[in-house]
N, C-alpha and C positions, 0 to 999 in steps of 0.2 A: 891722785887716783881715788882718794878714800873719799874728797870732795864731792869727783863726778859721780860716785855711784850713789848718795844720800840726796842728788837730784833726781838721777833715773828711776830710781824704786817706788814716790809718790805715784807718779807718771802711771808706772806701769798697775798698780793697785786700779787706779780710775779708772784705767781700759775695763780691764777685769768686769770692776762694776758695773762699769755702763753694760758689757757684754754681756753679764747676766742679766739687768735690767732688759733687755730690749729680748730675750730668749725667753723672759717670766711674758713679756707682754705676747707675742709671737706664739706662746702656747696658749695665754688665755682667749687669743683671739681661734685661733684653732677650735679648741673647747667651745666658745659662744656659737661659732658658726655650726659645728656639729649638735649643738644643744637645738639650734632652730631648727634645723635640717630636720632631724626626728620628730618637730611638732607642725612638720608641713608649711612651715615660713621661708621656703628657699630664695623670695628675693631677701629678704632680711639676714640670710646667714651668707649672700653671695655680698651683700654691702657692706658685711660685717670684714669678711675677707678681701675687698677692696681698698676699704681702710687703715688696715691693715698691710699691705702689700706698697700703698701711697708710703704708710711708714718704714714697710723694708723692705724696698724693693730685691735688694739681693738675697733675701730669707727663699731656699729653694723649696722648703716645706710648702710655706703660705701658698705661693706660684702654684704647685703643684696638687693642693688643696681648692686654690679658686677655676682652675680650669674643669677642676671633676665640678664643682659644685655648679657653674656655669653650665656646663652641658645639661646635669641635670635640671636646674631653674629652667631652659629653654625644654626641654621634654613637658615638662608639666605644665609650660605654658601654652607647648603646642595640643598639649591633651585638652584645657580648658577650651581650645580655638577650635579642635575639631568637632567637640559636643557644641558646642554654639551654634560651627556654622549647619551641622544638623539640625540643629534645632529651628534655623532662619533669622538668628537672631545675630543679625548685621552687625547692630550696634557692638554686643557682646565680644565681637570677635576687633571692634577696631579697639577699645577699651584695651583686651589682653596687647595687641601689637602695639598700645601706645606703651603698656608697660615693661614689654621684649625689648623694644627701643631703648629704653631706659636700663633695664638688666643687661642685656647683651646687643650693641647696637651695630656693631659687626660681624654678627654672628650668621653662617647663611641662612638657616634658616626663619632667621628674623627678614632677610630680606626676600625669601619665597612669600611666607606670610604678606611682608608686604604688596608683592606683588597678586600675589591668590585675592584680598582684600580688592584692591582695584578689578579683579576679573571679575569676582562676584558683583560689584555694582553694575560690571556692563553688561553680565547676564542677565541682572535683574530690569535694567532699561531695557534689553533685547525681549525680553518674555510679556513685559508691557507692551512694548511694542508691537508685538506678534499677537497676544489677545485684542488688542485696539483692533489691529487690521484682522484677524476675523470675526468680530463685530462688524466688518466693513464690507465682509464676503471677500477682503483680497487677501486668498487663499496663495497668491505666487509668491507675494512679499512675507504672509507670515512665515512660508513655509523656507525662505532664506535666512530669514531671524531664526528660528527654530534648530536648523542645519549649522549655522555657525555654534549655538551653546551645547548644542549636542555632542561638536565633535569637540569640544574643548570639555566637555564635562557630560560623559554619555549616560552615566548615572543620576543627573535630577531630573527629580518625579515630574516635576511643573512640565516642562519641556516635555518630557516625549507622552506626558496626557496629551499635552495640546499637537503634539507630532502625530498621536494617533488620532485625534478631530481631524486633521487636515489628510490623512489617509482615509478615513471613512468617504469623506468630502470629495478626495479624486477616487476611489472606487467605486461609489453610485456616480460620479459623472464618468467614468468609463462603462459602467451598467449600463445607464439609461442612454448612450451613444452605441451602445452595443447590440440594443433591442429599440433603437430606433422605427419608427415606421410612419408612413405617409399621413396623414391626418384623414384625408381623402380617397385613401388605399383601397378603402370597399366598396367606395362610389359607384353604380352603374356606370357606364358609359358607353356610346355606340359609335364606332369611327369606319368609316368605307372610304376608301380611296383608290386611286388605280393611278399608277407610276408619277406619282406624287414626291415633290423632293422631301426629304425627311425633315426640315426643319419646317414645312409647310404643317408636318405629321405632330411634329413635336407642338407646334404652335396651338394649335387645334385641341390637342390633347389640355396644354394650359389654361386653355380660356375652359376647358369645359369641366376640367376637375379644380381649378384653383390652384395649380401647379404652378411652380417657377422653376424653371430649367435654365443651367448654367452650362456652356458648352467649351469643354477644353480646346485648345488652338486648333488640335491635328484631328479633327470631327469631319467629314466630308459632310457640308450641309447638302449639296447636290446628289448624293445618291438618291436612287429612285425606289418608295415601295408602295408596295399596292398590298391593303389588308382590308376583307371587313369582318366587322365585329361588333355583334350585335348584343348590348346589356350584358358586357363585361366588365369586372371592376378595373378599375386604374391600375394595382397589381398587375392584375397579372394580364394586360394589355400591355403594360410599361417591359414587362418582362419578355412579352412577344419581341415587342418591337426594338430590344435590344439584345436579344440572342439572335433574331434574324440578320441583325444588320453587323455584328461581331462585335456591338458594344457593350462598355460597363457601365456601372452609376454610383455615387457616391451619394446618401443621404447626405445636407450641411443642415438641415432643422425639418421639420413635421411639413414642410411645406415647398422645401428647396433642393433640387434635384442637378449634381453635378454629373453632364453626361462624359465620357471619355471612351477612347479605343479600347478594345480587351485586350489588351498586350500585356506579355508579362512585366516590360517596362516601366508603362502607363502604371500597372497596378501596384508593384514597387513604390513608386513615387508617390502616387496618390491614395493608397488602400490603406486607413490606421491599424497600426496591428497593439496587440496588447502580448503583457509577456506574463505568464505564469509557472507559479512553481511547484511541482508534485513530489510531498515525499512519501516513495511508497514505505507500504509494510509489508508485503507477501511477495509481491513479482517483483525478478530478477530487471534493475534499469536496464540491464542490453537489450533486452529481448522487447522491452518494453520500447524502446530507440526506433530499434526494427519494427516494430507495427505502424507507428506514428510516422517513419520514414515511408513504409509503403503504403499507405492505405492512404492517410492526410497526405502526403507528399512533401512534408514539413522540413526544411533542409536548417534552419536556426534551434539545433535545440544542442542540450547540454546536459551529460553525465557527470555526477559524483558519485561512486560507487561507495567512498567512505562513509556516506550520509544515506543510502540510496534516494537519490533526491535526482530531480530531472529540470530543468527549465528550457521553456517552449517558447519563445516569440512565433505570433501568425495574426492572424485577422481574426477577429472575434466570431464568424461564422464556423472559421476552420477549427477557432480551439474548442467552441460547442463539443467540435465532433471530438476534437483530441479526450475533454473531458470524457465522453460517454466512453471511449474506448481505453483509457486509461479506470476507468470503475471497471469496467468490465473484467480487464484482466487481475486487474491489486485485489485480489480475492486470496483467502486464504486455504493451503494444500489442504484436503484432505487426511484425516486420521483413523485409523484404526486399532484398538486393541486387540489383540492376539492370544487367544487362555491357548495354554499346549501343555499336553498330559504323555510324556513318553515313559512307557513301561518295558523294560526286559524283564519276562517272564525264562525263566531256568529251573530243569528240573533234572540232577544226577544219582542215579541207580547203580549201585554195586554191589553181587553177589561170589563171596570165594567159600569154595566148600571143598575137603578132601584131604587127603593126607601128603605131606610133603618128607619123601623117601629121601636117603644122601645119594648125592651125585655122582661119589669117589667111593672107593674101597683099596685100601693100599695093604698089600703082602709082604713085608720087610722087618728090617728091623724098625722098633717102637721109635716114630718120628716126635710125637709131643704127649702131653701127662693127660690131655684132654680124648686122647684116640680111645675106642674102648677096644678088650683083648676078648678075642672071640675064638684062636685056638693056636697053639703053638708048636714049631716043630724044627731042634735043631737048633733053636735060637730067635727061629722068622719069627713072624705074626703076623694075623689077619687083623685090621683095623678100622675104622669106621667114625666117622664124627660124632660126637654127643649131644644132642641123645641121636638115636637111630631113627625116629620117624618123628612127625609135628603135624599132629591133627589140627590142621584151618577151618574157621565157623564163623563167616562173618558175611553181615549184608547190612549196607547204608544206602539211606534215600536223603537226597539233597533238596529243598526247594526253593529258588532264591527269588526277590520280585522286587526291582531296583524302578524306582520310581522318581521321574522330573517334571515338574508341572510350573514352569517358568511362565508370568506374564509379563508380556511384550506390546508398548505400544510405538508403532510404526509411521512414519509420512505416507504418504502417496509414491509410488515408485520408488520409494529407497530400501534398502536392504540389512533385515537386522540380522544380529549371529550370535549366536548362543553355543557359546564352549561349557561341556560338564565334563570333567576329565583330569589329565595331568602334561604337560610337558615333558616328555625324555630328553636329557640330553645324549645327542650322538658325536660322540668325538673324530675328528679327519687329522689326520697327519699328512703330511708333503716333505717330501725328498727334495730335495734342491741341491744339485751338484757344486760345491767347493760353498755352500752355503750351511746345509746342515738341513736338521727336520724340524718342521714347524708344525705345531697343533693349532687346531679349530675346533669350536664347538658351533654345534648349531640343534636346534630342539625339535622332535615331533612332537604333535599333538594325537595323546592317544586319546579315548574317551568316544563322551556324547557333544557332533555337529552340527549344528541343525541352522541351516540360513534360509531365511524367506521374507520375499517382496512381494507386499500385494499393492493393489493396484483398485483400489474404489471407483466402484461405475457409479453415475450418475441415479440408476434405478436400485441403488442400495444393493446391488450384489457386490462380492469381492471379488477379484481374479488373485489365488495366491497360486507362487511359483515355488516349491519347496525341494531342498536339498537338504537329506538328510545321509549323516552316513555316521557309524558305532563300529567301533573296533577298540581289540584288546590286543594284550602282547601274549605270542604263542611261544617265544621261545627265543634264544639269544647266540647269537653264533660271532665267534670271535673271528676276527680279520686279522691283516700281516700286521707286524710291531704290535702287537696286544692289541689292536684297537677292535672296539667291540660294537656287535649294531643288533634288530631287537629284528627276529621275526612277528610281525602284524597281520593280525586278523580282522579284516574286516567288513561292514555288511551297508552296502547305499542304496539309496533310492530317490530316484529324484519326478519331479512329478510336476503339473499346470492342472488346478481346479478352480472352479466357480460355482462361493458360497454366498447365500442369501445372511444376509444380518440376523447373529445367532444362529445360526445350522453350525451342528458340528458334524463333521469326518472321521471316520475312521479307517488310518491306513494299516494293512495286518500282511501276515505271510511272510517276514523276514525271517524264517525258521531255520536253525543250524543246530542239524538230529544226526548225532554220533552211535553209532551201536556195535562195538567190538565183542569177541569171546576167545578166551586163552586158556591153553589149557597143558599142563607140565607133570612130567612124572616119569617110574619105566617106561621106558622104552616097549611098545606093544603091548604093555596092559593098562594104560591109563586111557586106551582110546574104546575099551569093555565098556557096554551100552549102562549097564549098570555096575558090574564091579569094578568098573573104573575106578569111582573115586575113594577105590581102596586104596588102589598106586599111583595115586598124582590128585594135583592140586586144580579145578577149572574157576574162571573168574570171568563171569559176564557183567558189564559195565554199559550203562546207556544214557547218552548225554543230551540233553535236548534246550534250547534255545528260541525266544521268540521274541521279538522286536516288535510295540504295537506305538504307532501314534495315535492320536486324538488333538484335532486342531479347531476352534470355534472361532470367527472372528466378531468383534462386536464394533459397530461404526460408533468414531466417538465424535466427529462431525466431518459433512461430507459438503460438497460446492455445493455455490447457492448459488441457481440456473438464475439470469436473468429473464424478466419477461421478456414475452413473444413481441411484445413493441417494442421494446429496449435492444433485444437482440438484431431485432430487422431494424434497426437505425437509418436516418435516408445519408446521406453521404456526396451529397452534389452529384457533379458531372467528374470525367477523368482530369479534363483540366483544370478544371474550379472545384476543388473536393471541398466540400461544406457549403455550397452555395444553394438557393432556393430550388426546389422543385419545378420544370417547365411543367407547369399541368395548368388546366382553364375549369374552374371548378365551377362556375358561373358561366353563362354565356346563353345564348340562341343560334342553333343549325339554321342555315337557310341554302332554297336550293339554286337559288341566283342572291346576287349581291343587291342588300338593301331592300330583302323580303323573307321576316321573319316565317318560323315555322309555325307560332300561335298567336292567338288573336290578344296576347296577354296587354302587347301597346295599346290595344282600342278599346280594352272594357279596363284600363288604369291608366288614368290621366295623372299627368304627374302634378304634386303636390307641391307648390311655393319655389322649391330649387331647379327645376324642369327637368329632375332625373325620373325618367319614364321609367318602369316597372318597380319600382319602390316604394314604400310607406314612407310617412315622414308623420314627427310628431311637430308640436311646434318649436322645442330644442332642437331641434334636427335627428333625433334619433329615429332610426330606420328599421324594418325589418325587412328581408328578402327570401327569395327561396325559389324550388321550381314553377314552373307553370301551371303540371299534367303531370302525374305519377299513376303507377300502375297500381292494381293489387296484391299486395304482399310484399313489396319493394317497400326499401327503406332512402329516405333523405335526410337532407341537413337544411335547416333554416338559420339563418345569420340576423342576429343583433344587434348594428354598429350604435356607438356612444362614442360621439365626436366632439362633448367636451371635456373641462379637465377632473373631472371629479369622476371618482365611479356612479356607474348606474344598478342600481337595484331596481328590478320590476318582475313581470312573471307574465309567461305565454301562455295566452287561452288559445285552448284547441280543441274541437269535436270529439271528443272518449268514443263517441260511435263509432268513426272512419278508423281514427288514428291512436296508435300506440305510443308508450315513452319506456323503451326498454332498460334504457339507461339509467331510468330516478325511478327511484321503489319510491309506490304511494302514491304514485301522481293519479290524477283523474281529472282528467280535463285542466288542468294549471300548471305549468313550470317555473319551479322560481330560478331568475337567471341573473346574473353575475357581472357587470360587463366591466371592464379595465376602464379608465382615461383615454380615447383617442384610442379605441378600442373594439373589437366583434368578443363575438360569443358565438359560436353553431351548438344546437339542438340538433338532436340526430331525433327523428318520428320513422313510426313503421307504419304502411299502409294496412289497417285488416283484410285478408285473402278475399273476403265474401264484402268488402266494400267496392262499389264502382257505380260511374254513371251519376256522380255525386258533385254538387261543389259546396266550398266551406271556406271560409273567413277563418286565417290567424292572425291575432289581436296580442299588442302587450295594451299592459292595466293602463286605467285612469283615461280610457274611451282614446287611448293614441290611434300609433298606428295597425292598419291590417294585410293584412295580404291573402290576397286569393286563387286558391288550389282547385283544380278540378282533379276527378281520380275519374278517369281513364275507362269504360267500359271494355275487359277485353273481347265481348263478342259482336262490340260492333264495329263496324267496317268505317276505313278512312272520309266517309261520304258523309259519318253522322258527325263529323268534326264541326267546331261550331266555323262561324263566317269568318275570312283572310279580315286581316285588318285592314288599316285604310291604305291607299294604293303607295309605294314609294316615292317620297318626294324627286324632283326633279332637281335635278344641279343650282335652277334658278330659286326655288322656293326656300325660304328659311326654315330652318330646322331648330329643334329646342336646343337650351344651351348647354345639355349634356353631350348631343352627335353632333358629329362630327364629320363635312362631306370634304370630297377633293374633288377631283375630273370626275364625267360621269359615271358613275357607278354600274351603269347595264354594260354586258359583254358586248 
């Protein structure tokens, strides 16, 4: 035994050593890793501790040291990656995940990064992409590329700049599909026909305006109409001839006209609508729901009341209108401020004068030390309270003057209230059989009430409604189980007046005037005219009370009326709400078909396009107007510009005949304006004492003119000049604006 144990003892020494050995290194590697860590080298202090951990793997410290430090290396790597990829700088961010890979390469977030790295390249090819293609105008495809980085990354800038190019881009192509119009729209045109099939109509009308009509399936080409019309535009001839016959039309370009049945079917299918979104600020969305339902007839729309926000799908004509009548209402209530000056006016008088005799007199034996002895007999006594008389001399005047001058500012129809006062509580008790008694409280309000709604008119008066009512506590009267409640005085007045902005009011007469008199003493001498108030005491007392308002309102802002053309809005038809006006603002009366009323055809030959009664410049800019106006009457002259640029020019006109009510300064020249594919009207006034006149209007640079006569009104139908030349005959050719069918005489 002594042998085996001088082998085991070396043995166990070397454990020893090595186990402290490997515990000295295990701490200094501890040590080194927290020494980096604090100078910001954490992949250096997490290798430090990998090293480390290779050499002990069962050391639970080390383990438990490289997991914290691991986390944190991957934090500060992910920090470095997300300044980068703000910054755009790709590179940077593949650099930190090549070194994640390296520190932590199972780490998940090394492997988000990895994946986020990959997203960013195919964002960045998707956004190339999407600027190439609109550089290319194709707007459909960028706007796909665009929509995919969006929804995967709805915060970069690149993307939804270029999301909102491609929004600009489809909202002027839904503008200018919205405010479409004919190219050809203002063109004269003169069509006569008598029970003519309509595509005969329709054809006619093509050749002579430069129309192209396209006709849905279910079109009755064979219907029969009979119209004539003499130097009316294409408008609103096109417009005759398809509210006559129950159809609709679809602009497809400046030149292409899709006709269809007016069904609501038809117009479902074929009618583009556009959808927008309103969010008010003043008006309630229901009510707002309800105008747009009954008035537009609008059945696609949509409340958020948490937003107040509305959206409308309709046709771009209806939502014209939906916009006007949504301005209209999202107006803000009306305000007024309220000065209010209430005074209680109190005045209390009290007068006691006289002497106060005793009440008792006792003959007996001396009852207390305070009786006085006034004579004795036997033992009795006469006795008497001390002292025996109390001369009273007094008079108080009260004058109290309680003032509230609260300012109040109010909406339009709501109701403010002004408590100046106090709460009483009154207390209830309740009996309850095999229950017991319960108490309740509940409060009055004593004090000053005062509630008032006004109600701002449009012409700056107010209508205010006022309720006012003041009361105090007169007195207190106990109930069963002690329970107590407050006798209340009180004085109301309730009232409807209308004030002009700044007028004040004043409301008065709530007067509460007391006037007692008492009077105490012997018996039959205290009621002596004058020597009364030798035996008794009299006390006049006089209470008086007066309640005054004073109310001024002042407007602190009130509706803003729309104008009188804003207000009168046109509104369509009951079936087609927001559609064009049937009105023919252009044209010629005649009193048989295919014979105008003036001789305007035969003294204006038409110019290059064969549109009879028109100017033409050599652009093709036109001007038009009446024939024959009267004196004092006012018209409109039209200005079409039918290509694509605007036109700038200016209308020369006779200052002698004709006015320009509209443009301050003019004298003889209008400068006018005209759109692309485009009119202008000039409104002119006739002078009263003009007549018997004719006159040339001219736009600049020697174009076109056009000629007016003004009307003498004292001469008679006979001094009219000569008919024009006689109506051509079915067989004779006509200019290529009219347009013949079957014979035209009845």
């Amino acid at each position: 035994m002594k042998y085996r144990f001088r082998l085991i003892r070396p043995l166990v020494w070397v454990s020893l050593l090595l186990t402290l050995t490997l515990a000295a290194c295990a701490s200094n590697a501890l040590r080194d890793a927290e020494s980096l860590a604090r100078q910001g080298h954490h992949e250096e202090a997490l290798a430090r501790l990998q090293q480390s951990i290779d050499a002990h793997e069962d050391d639970q410290a080390i383990r438990t040291a490289w997991l914290k430090q691991r986390d944190t290396t991957v934090a500060h790597l992910i920090y470095l990656a997300d300044a980068a990829r703000a910054a755009g700088n790709l590179k940077e961010v593949e650099s930190i995940l090549v070194r994640m890979e390296k520190a932590a390469p199972d780490h998940p977030r090394t492997v988000w990064l990895r994946t986020e790295v990959d997203r960013i390249k195919r964002h960045q090819r998707l956004l190339k992409e999407a600027q190439a293609d609109l550089g290319e105008k194709a707007y459909a495809k960028a706007e796909s590329a665009l929509r995919i980085v969006l929804s995967e990354d709805p915060g970069n800038d690149l993307a939804r700049s270029l999301m909102g190019q491609v929004d600009e881009v489809r909202e002027a192509q839904v503008r200018q599909r919205s405010i479409l119009q004919l190219a050809s729209g203002d063109q004269p045109v003169t069509l006569e026909f008598r029970e003519a099939p309509i595509r005969t109509v329709f054809e006619a009308l093509a050749r002579a305006a430069n129309v192209n009509f396209v006709f849905d399936k279910d079109v009755r080409g064979e219907a029969k109409v009979t119209l004539y019309l003499r130097q009316t535009t294409v408008n609103e001839a096109l417009r005759v001839i398809l509210n006559t016959q129950n159809l609709g039309y679809k602009l497809l370009n400046a030149n292409t006209v899709l006709v269809f049945p007016n069904t609501q079917q038809k117009q479902r299918d074929l009618l583009d609508t556009v959808t927008r979104t309103f969010y008010l600020t003043n008006a309630d969305p229901k009510q707002v729901q309800s105008l747009i339902r009954t008035v537009a007839k609008t059945r696609d729309i949509f409340v958020d009341e948490r937003l107040n926000m509305l959206v409308v799908r309709d046709t771009p004509e209806v939502m014209r209108l939906i916009e006007k009548l949504v301005q209209n209402m999202d107006l803000p209530d009306p305000e007024v401020m309220l000065d209010v000056q209430v005074m209680e006016v109190s005045t209390n008088k009290l007068n006691q004068l006289g002497l106060s005799w005793p009440t008792e007199v006792n003959y007996g034996l001396p009852a207390s030390s305070t009786a006085s002895i006034v004579d004795s007999r036997s033992g009795l006594r006469w006795s008497a309270l001390n002292p025996l008389a109390v001369a009273t001399l007094k008079g108080s005047t009260d004058s109290t003057n309680l003032l509230a001058n609260p300012k109040i500012r109010a909406r339009n129809r709501e109701k403010a209230k002004v408590l100046l006062g106090e709460k009483l509580p009154v207390f209830t008790t309740t009996s309850t059989a095999n229950v017991g008694v319960s108490a309740s409280v509940s409060y009055l309000d004593v004090g000053l009430k005062l509630d008032i709604e006004p109600r701002v008119q449009l012409d700056n008066d107010v209508n205010i409604k006022i309720d006012l009512e003041v009361s105090s506590i007169t007195g207190k009267v106990t109930g069963p189980a002690g329970s107590l409640a407050y006798q209340v005085g009180t004085r109301q007045a309730s009232t409807s007046l209308r004030l002009k902005d700044g007028e004040t009011q004043i409301l008065a007469g709530l007067i509460n005037d007391q006037e007692s008199r008492n009077s105490a003493g012997i018996p039959g001498l205290h009621d002596l005219p004058l020597a009364g108030r030798l035996f008794g005491t009299t006390t006049d007392s006089h209470n008086k009370t007066e309640v005054v308002l004073l109310i001024t309102p002042h407007i602190v802002r009130n509706l803003i009326q729309p104008a009188a053309a804003g207000s009168a809005m046109p509104s369509g038809t009951e079936a087609q709400p927001g559609a064009a006006a049937w009105f023919m603002q252009n044209g010629e009366a005649s009193s048989s078909p295919g014979n105008g009323a003036g001789a305007s055809a035969a003294r204006r030959p038409a110019l290059g396009s064969g549109v009879p009664g028109a100017a033409l410049r050599g652009n093709g800019v036109r001007v038009t107007g009446p024939d024959e106006v009267l004196p004092g009457s006012s018209f409109i002259v039209s200005v079409y510009n039918p290509g694509g640029m605007p036109l700038s020019t200016g209308l020369t006109y006779d200052s002698a005949l004709f006015d320009a009510p509209d443009v301050q300064g003019a004298n003889g020249r209008i400068q006018v304006e005209v759109p692309p594919h485009g009119n202008k009207n000039v409104t002119l006034q006739v002078k009263p004492k003009a007549g018997g006149a004719e006159t040339d209007l001219a736009l600049d640079e020697a174009g076109a003119t056009w000629r007016i006569r003004v009307r003498d009104p004292q001469a008679t139908t006979s001094d009219a000049p000569p008919p024009a030349e006689p109506p051509a005959q079915p067989d004779e050719p006509r200019s290529n604006s009219g347009a013949t069918g079957d014979d035209p005489q009845p």
